[in-house]
mmCIF file of the N, C-alpha and C atoms, coordinates in Angstrom:
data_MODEL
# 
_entry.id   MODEL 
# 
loop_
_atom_site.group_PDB 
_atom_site.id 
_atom_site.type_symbol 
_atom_site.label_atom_id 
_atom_site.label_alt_id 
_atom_site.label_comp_id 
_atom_site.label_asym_id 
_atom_site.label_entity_id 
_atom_site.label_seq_id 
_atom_site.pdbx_PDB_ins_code 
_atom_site.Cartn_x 
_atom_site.Cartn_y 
_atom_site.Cartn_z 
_atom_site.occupancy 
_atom_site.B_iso_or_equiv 
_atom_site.pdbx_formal_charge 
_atom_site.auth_seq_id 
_atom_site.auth_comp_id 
_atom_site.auth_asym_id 
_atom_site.auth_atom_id 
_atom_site.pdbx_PDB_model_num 
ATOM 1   N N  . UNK A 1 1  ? 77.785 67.563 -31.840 1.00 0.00 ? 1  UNK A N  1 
ATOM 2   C CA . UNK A 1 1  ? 79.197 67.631 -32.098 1.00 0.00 ? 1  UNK A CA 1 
ATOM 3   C C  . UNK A 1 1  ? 79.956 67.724 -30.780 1.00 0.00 ? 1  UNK A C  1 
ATOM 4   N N  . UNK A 1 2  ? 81.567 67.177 -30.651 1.00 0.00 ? 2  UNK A N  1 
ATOM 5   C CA . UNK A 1 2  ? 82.209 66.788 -29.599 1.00 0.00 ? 2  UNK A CA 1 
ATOM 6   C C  . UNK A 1 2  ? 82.210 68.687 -28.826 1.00 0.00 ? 2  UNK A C  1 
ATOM 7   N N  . UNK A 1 3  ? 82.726 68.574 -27.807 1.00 0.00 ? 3  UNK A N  1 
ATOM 8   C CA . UNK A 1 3  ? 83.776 69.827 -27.062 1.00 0.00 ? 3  UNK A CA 1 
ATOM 9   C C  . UNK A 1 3  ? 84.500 70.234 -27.430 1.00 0.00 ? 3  UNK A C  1 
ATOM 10  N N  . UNK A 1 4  ? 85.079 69.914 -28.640 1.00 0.00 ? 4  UNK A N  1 
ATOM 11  C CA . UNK A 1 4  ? 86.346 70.363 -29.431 1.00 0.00 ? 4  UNK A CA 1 
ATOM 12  C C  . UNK A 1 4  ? 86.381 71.839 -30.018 1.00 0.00 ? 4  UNK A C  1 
ATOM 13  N N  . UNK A 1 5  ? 87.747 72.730 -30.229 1.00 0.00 ? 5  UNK A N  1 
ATOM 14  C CA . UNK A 1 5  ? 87.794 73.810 -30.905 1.00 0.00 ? 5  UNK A CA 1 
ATOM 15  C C  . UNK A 1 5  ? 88.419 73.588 -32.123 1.00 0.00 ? 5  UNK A C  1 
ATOM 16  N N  . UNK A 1 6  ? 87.741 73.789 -32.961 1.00 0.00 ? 6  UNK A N  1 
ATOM 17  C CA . UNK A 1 6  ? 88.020 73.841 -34.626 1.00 0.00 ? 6  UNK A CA 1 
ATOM 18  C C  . UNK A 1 6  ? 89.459 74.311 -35.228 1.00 0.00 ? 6  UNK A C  1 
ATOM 19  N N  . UNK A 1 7  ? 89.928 75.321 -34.144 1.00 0.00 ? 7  UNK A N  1 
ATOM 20  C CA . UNK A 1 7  ? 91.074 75.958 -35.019 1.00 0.00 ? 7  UNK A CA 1 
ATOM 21  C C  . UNK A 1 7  ? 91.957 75.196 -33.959 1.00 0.00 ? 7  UNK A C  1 
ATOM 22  N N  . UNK A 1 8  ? 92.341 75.100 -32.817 1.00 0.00 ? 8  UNK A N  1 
ATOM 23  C CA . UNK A 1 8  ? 93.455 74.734 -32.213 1.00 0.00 ? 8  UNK A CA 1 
ATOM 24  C C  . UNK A 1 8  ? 93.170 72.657 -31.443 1.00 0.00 ? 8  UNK A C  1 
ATOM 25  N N  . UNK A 1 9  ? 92.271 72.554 -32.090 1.00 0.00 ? 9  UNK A N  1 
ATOM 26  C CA . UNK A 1 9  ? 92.149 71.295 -31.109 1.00 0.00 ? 9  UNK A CA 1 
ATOM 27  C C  . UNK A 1 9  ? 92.075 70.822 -29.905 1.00 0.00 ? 9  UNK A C  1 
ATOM 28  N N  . UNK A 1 10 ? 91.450 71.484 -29.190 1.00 0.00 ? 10 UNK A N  1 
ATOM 29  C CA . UNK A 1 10 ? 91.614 71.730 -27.439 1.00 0.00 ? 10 UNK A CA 1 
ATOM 30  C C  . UNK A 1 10 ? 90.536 70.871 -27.487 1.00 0.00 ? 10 UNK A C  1 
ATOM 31  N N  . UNK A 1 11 ? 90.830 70.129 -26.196 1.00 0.00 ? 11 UNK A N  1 
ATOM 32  C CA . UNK A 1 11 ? 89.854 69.285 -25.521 1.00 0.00 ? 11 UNK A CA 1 
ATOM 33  C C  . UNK A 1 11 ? 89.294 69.625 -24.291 1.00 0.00 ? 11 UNK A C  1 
ATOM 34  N N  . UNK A 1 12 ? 88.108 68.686 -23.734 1.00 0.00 ? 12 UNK A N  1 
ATOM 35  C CA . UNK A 1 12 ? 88.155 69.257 -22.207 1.00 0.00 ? 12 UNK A CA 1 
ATOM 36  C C  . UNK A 1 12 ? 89.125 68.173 -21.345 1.00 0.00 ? 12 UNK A C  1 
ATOM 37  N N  . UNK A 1 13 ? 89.318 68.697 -20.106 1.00 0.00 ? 13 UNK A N  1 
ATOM 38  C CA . UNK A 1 13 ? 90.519 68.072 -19.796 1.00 0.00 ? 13 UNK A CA 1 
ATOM 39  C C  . UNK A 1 13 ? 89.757 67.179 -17.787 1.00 0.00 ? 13 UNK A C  1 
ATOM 40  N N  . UNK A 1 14 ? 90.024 66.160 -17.503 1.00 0.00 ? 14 UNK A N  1 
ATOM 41  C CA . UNK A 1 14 ? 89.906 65.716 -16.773 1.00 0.00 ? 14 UNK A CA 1 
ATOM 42  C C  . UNK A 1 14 ? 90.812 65.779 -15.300 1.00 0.00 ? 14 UNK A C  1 
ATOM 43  N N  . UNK A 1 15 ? 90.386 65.971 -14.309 1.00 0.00 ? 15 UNK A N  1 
ATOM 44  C CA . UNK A 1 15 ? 91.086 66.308 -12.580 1.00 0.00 ? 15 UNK A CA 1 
ATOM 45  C C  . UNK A 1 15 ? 90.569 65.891 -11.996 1.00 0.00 ? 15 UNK A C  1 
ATOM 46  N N  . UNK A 1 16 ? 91.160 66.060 -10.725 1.00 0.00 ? 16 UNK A N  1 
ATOM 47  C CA . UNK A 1 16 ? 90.027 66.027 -9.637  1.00 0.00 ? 16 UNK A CA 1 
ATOM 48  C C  . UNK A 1 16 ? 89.486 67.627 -8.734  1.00 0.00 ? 16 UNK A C  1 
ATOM 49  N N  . UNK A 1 17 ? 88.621 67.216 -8.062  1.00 0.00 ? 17 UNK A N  1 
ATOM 50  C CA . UNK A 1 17 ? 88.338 67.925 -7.038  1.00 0.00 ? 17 UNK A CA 1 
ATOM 51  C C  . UNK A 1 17 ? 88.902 68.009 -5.259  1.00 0.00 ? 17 UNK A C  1 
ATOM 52  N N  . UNK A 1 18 ? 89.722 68.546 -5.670  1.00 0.00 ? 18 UNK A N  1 
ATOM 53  C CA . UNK A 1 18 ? 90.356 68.130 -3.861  1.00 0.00 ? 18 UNK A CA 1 
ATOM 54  C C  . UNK A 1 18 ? 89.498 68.784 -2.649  1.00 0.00 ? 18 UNK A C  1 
ATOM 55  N N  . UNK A 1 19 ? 89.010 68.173 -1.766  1.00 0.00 ? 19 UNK A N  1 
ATOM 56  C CA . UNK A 1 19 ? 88.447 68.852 -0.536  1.00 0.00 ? 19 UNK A CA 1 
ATOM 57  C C  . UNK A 1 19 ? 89.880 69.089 0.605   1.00 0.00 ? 19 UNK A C  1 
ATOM 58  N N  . UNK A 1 20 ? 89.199 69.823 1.307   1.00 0.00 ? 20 UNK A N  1 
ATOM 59  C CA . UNK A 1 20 ? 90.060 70.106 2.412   1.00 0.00 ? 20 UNK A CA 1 
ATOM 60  C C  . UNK A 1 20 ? 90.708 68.843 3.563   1.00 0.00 ? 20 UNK A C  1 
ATOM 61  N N  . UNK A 1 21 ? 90.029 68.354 3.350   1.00 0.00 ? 21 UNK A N  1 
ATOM 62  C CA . UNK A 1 21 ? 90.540 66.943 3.782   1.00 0.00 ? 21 UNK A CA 1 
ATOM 63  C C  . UNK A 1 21 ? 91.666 65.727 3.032   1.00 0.00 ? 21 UNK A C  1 
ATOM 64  N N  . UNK A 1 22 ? 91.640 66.388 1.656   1.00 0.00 ? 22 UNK A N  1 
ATOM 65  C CA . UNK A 1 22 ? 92.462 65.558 0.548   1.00 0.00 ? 22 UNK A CA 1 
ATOM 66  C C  . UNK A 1 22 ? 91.899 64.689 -0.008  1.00 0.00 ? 22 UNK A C  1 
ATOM 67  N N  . UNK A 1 23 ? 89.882 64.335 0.243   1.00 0.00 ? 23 UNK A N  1 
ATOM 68  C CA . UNK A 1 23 ? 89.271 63.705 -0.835  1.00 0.00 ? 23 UNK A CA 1 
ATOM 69  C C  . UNK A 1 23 ? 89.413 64.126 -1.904  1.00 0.00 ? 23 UNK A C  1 
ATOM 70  N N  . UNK A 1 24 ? 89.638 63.226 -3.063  1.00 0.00 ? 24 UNK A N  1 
ATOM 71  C CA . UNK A 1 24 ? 89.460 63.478 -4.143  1.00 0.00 ? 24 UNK A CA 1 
ATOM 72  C C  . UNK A 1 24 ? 88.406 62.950 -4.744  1.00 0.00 ? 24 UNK A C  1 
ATOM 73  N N  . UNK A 1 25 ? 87.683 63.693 -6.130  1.00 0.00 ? 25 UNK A N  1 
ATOM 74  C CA . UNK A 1 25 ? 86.313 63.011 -7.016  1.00 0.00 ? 25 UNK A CA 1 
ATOM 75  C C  . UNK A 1 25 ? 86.838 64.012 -8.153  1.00 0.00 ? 25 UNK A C  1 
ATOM 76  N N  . UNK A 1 26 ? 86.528 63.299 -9.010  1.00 0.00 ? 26 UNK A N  1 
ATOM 77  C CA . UNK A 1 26 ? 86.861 63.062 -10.803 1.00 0.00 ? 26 UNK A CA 1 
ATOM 78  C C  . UNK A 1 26 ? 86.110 64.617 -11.277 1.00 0.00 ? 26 UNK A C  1 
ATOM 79  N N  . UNK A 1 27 ? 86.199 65.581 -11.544 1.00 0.00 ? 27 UNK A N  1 
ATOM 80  C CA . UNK A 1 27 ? 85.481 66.595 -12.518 1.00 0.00 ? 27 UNK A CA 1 
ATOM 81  C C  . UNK A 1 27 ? 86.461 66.920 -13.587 1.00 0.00 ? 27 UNK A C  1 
ATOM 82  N N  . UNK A 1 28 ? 85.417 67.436 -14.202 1.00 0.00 ? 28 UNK A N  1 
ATOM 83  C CA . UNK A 1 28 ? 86.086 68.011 -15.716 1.00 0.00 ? 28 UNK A CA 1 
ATOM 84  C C  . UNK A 1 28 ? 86.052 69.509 -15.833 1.00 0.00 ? 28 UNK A C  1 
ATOM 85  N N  . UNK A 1 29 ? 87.026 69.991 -16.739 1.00 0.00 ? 29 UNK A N  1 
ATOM 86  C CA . UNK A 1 29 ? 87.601 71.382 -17.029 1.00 0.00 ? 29 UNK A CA 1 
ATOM 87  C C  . UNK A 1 29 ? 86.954 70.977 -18.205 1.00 0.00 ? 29 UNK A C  1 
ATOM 88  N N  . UNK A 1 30 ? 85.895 72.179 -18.646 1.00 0.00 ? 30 UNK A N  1 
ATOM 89  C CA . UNK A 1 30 ? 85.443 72.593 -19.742 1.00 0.00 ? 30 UNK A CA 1 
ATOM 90  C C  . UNK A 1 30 ? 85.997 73.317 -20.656 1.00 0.00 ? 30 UNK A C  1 
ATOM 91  N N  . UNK A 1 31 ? 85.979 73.403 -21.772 1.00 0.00 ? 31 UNK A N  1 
ATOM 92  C CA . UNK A 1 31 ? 86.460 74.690 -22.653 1.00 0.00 ? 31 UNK A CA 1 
ATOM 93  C C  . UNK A 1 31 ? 85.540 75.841 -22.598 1.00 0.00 ? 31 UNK A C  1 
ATOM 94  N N  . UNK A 1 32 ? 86.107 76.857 -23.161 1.00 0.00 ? 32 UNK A N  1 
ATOM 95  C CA . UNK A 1 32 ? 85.726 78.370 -22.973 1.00 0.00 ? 32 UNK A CA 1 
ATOM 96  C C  . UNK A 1 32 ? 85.138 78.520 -24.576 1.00 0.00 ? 32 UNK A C  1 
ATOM 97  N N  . UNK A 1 33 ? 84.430 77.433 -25.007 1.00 0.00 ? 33 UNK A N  1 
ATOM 98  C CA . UNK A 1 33 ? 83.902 77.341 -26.592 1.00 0.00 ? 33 UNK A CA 1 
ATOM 99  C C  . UNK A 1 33 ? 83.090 78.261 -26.721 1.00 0.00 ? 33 UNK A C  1 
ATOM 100 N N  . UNK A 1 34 ? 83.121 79.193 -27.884 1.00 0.00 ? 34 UNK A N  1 
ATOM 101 C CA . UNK A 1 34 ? 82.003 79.703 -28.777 1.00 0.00 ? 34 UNK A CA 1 
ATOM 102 C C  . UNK A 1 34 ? 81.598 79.365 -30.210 1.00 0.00 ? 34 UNK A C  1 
ATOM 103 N N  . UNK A 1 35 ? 80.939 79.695 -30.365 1.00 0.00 ? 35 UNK A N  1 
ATOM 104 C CA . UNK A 1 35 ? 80.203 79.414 -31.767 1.00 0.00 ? 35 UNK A CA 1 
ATOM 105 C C  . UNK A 1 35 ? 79.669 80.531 -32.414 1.00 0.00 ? 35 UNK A C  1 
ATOM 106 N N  . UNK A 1 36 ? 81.227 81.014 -33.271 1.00 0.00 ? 36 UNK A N  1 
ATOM 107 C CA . UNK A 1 36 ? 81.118 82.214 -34.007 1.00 0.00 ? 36 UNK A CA 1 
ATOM 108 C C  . UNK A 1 36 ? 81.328 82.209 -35.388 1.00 0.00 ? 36 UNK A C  1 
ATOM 109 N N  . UNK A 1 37 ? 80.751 83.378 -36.028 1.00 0.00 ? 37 UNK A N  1 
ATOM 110 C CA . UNK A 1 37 ? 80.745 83.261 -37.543 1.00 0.00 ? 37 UNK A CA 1 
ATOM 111 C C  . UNK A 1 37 ? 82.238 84.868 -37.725 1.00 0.00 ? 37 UNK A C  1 
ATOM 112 N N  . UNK A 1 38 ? 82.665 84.154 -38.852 1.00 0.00 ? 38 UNK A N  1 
ATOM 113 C CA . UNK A 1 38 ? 84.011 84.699 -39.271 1.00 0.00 ? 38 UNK A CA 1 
ATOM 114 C C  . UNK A 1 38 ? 83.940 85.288 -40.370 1.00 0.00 ? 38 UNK A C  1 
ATOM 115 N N  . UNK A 1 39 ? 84.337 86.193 -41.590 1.00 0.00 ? 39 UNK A N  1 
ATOM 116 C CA . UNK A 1 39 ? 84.125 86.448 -42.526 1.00 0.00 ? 39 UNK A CA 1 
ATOM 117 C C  . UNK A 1 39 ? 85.535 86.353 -43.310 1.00 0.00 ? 39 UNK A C  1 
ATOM 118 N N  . UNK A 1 40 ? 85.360 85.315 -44.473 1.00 0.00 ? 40 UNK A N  1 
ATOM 119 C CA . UNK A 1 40 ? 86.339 84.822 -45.057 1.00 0.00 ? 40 UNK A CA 1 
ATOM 120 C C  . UNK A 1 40 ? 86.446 86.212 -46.590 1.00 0.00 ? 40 UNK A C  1 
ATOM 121 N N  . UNK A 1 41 ? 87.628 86.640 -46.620 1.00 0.00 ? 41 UNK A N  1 
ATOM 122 C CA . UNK A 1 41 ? 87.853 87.223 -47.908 1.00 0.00 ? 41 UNK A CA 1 
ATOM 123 C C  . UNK A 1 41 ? 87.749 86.503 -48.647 1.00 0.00 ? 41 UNK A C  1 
ATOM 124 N N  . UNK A 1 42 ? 88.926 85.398 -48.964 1.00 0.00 ? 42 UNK A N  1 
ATOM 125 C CA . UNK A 1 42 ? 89.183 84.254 -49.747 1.00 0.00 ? 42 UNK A CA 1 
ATOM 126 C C  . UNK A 1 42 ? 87.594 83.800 -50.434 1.00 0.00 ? 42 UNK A C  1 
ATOM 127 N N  . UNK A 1 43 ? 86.712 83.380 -49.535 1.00 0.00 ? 43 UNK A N  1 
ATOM 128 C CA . UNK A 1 43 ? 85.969 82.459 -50.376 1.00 0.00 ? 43 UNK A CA 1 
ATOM 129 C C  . UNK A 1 43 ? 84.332 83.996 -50.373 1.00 0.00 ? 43 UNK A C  1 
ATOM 130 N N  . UNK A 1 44 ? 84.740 84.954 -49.838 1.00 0.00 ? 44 UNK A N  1 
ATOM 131 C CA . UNK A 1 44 ? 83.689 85.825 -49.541 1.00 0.00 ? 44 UNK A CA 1 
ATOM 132 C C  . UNK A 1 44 ? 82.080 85.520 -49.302 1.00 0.00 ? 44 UNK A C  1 
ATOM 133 N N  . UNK A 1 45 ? 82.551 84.668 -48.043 1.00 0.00 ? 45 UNK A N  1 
ATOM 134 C CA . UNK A 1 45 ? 80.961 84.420 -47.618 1.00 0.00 ? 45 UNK A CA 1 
ATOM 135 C C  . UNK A 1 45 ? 81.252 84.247 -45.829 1.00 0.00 ? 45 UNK A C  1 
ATOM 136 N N  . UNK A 1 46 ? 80.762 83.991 -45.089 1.00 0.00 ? 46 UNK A N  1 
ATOM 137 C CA . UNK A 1 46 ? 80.687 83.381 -43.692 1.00 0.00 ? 46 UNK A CA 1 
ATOM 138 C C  . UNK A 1 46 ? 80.640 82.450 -43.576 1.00 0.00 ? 46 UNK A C  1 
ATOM 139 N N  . UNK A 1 47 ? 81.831 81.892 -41.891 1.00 0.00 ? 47 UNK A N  1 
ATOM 140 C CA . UNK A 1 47 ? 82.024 80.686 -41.676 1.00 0.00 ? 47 UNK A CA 1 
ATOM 141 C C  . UNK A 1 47 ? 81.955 80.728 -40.408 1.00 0.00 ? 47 UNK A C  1 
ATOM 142 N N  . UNK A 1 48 ? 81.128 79.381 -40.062 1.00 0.00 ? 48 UNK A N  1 
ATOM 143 C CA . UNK A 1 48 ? 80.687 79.367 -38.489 1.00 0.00 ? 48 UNK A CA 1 
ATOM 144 C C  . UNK A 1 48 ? 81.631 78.621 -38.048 1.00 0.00 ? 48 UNK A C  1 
ATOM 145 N N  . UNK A 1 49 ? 82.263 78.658 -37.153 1.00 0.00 ? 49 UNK A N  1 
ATOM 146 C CA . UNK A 1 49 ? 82.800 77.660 -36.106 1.00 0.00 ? 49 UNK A CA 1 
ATOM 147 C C  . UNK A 1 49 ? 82.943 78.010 -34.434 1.00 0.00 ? 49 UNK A C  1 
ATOM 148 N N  . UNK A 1 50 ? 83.254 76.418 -34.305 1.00 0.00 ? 50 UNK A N  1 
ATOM 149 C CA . UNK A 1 50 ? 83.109 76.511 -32.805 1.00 0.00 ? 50 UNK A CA 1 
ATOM 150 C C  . UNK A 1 50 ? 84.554 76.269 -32.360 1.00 0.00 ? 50 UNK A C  1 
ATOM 151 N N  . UNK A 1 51 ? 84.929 77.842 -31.808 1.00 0.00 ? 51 UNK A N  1 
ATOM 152 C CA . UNK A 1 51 ? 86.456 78.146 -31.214 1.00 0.00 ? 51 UNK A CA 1 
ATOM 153 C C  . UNK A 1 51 ? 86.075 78.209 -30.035 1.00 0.00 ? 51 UNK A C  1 
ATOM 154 N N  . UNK A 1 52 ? 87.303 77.786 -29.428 1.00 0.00 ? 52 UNK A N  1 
ATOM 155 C CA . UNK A 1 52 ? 88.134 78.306 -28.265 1.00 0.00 ? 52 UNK A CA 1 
ATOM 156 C C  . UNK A 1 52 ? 88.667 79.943 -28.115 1.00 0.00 ? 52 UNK A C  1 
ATOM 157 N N  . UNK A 1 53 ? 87.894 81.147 -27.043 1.00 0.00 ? 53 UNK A N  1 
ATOM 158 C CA . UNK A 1 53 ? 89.016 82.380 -27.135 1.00 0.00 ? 53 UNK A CA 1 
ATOM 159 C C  . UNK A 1 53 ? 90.047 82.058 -27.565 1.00 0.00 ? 53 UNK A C  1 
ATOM 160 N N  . UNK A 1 54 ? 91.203 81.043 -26.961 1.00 0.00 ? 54 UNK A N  1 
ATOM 161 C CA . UNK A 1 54 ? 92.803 81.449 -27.566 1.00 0.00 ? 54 UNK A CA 1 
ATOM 162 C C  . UNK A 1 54 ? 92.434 80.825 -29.268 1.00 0.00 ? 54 UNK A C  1 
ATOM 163 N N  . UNK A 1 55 ? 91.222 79.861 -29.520 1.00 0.00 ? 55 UNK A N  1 
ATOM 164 C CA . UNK A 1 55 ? 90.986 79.979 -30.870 1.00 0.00 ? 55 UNK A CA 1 
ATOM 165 C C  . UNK A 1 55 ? 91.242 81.370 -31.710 1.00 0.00 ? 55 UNK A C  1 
ATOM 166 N N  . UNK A 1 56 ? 90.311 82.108 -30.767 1.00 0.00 ? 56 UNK A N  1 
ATOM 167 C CA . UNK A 1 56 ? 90.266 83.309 -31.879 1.00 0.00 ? 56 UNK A CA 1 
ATOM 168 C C  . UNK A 1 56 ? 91.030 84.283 -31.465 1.00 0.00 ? 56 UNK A C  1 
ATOM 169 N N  . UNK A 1 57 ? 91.809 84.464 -30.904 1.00 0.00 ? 57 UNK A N  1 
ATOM 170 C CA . UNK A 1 57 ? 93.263 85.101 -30.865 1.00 0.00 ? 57 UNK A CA 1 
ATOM 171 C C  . UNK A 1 57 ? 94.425 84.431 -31.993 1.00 0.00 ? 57 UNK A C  1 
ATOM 172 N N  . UNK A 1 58 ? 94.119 83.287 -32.127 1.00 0.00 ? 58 UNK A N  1 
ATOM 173 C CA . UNK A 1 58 ? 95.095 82.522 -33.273 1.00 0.00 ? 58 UNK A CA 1 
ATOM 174 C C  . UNK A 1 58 ? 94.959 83.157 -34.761 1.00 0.00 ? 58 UNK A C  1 
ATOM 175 N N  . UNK A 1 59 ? 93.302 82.885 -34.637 1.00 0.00 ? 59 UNK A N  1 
ATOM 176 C CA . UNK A 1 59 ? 92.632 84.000 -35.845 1.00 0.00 ? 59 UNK A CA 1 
ATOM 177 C C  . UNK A 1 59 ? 92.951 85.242 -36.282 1.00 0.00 ? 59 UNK A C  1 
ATOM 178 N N  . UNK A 1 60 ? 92.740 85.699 -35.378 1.00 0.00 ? 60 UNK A N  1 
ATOM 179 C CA . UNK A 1 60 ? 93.275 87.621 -35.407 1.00 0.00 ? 60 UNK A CA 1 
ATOM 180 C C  . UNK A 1 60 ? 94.633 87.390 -35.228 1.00 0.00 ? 60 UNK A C  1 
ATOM 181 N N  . UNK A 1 61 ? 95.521 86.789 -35.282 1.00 0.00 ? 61 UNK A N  1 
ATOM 182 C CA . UNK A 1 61 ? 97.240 86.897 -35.186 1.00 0.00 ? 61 UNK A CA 1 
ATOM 183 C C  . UNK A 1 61 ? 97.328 86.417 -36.626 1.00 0.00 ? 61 UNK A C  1 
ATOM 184 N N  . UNK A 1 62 ? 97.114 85.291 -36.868 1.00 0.00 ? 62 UNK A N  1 
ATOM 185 C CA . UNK A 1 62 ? 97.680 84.385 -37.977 1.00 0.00 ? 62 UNK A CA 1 
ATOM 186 C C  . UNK A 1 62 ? 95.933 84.375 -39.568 1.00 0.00 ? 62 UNK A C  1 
ATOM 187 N N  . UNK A 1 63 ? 95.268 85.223 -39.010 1.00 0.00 ? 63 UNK A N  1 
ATOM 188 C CA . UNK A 1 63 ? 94.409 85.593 -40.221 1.00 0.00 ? 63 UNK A CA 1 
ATOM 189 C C  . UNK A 1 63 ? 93.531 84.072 -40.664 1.00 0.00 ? 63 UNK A C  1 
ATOM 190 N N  . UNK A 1 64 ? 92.326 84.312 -40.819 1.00 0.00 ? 64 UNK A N  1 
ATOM 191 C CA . UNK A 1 64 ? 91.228 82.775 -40.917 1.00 0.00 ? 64 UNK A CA 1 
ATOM 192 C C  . UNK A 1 64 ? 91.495 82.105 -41.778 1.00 0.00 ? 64 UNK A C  1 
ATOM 193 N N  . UNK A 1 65 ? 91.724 82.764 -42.975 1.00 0.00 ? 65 UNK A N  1 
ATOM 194 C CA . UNK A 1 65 ? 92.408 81.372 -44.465 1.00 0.00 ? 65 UNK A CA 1 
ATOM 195 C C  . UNK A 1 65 ? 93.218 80.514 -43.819 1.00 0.00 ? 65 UNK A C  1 
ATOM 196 N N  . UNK A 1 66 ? 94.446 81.327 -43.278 1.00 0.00 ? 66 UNK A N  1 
ATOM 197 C CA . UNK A 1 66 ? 95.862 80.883 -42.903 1.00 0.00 ? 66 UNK A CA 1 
ATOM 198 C C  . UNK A 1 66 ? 95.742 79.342 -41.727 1.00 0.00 ? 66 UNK A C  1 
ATOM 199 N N  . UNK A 1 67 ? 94.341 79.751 -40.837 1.00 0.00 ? 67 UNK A N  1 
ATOM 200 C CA . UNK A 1 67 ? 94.334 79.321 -39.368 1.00 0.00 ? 67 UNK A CA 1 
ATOM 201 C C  . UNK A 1 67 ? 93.389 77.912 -39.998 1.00 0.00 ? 67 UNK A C  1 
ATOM 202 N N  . UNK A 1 68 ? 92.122 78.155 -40.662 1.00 0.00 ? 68 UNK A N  1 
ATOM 203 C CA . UNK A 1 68 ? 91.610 77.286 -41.515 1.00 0.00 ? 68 UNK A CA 1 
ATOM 204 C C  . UNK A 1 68 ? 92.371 75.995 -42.158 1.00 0.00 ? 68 UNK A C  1 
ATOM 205 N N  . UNK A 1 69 ? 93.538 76.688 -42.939 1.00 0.00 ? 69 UNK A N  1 
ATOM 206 C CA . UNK A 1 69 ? 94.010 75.588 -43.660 1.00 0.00 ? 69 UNK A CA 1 
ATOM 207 C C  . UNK A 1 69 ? 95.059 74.567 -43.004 1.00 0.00 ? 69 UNK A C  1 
ATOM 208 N N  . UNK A 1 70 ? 95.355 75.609 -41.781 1.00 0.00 ? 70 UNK A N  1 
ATOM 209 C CA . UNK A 1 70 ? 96.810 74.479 -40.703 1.00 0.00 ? 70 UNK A CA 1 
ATOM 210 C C  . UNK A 1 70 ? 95.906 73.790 -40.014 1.00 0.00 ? 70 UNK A C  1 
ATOM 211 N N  . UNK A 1 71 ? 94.468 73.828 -40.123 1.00 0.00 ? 71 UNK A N  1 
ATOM 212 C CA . UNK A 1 71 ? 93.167 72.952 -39.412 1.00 0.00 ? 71 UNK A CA 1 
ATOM 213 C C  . UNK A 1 71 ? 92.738 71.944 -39.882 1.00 0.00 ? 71 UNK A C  1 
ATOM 214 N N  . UNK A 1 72 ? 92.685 71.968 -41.356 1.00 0.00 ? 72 UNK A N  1 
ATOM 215 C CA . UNK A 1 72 ? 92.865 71.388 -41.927 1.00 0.00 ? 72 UNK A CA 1 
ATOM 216 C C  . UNK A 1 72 ? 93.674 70.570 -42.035 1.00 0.00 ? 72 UNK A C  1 
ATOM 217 N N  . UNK A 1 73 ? 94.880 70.856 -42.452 1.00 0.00 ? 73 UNK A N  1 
ATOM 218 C CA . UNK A 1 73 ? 96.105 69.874 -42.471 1.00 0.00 ? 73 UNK A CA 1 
ATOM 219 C C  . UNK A 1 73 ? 96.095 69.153 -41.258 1.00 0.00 ? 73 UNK A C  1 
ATOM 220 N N  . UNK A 1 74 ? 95.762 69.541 -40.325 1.00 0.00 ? 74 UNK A N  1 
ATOM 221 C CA . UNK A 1 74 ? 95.875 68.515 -38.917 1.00 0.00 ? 74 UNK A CA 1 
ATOM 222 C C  . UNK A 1 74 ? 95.208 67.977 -38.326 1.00 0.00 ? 74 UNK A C  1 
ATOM 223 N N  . UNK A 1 75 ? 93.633 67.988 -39.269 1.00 0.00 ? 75 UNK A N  1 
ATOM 224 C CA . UNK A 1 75 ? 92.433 66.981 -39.036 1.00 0.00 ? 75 UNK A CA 1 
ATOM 225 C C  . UNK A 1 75 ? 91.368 67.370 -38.243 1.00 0.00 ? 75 UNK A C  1 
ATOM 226 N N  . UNK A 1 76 ? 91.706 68.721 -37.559 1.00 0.00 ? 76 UNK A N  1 
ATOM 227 C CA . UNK A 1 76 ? 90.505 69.089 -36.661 1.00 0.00 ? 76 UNK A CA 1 
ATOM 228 C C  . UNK A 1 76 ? 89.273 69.831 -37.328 1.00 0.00 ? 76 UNK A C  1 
ATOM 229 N N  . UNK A 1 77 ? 88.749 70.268 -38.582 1.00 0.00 ? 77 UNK A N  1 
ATOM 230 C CA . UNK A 1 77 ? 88.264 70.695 -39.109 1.00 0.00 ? 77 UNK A CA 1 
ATOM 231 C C  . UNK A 1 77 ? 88.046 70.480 -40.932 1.00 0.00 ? 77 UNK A C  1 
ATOM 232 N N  . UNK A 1 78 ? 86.721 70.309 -41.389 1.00 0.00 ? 78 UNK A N  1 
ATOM 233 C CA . UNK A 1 78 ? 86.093 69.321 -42.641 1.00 0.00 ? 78 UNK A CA 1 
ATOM 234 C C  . UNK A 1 78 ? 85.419 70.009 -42.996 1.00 0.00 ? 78 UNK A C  1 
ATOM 235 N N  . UNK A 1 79 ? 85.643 71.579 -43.775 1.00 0.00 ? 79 UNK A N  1 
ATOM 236 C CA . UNK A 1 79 ? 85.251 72.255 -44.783 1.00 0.00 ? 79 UNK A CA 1 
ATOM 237 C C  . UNK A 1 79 ? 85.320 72.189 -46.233 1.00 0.00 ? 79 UNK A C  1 
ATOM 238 N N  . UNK A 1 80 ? 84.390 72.350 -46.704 1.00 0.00 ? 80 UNK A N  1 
ATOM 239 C CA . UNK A 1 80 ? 84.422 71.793 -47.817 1.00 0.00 ? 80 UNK A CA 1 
ATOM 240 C C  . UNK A 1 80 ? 83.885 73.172 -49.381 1.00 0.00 ? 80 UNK A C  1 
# 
């Protein structure tokens, strides 16, 4: 599965590397992904996904049903 975070859609993001001289070469910014299990009231079982920290700050602000279903609606996530 891609680099992607399930609840907010973050990608990894592409730069460069500047040397002290002002060469530049192409690296990538990774995400800060984990792959954690959540515990849903709603459906009362566990759900794994792979967030981003500010993923799961979204979580704990705006509650997993809530964060789940605007994930839904916006295509980054296919629970079923």
């Amino acid at each position: 599965m891609a680099k992607v975070c399930q609840i907010t859609g973050r990608k990894r993001m592409i730069g460069n590397n500047v040397a002290h001289s002002k060469l530049r070469t192409k690296r990538v910014f990774d995400l800060n992904l984990k792959t954690k299990k959540f515990w849903s009231e709603e459906e009362q079982r566990f759900i794994t996904l792979k967030v981003t920290c500010k993923g799961m700050r979204t979580i704990e602000k705006n509650g997993l049903d809530a964060c789940i279903k605007e994930a839904q609606k916006k295509g980054y996530i296919n629970l079923v």
